[in-house]
TIMIVEX-781043 format. One record per residue (C-alpha): x, y, z. Coordinates in pm, whole numbers, plus 50000, padded with zeros to 5 digits. Layout:
BEGIN
- X	Y	Z
...
END
This chain:
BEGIN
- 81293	02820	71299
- 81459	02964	71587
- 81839	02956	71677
- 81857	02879	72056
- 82250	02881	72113
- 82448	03171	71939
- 82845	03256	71981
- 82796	03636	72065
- 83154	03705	72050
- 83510	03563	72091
- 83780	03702	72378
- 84152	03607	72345
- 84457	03689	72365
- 84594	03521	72092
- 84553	03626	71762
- 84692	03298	71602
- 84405	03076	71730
- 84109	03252	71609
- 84041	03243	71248
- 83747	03571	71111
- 83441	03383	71099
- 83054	03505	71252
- 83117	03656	71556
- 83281	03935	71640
- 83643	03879	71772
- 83801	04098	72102
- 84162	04082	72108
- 84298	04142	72479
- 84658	04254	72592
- 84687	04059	72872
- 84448	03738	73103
- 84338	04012	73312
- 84179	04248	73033
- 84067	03947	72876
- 83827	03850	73170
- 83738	04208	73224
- 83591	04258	72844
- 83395	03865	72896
- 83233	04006	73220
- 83160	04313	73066
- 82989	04158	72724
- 82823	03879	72928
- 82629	04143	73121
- 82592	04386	72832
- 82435	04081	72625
- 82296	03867	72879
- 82530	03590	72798
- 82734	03315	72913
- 83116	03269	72929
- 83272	02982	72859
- 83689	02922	72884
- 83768	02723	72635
- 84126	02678	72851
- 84310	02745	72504
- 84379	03134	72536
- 84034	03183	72427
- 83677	03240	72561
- 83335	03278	72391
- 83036	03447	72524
- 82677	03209	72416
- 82356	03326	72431
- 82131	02999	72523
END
């Protein structure tokens, strides 16, 4: 068996939506660091960012 979607990580800046769970969660000070630390991991990883338009973005691997 092979997983072929996997949250990498979780970007937000708001700590009262994410709950500790699998993946590693980024907390960022403001929108702008925010999308700098998704770019950043998405290359790093080879991932995919989705905005979940909630405050919070995960980066997939698919």
């Amino acid at each position: 068996m092979q997983l072929e979607k996997v949250i990498l990580a979780v970007i937000t800046v708001e700590r009262d939506k994410i709950a500790t769970g699998g993946a590693p969660v980024f907390y960022a000070t403001d929108k702008e660091e925010q999308e700098k630390i998704a770019i950043y991991l998405a290359r790093i990883t080879e991932g995919v960012v989705h905005d979940l338009e909630n405050g919070v973005y995960i980066l997939v691997k698919h």
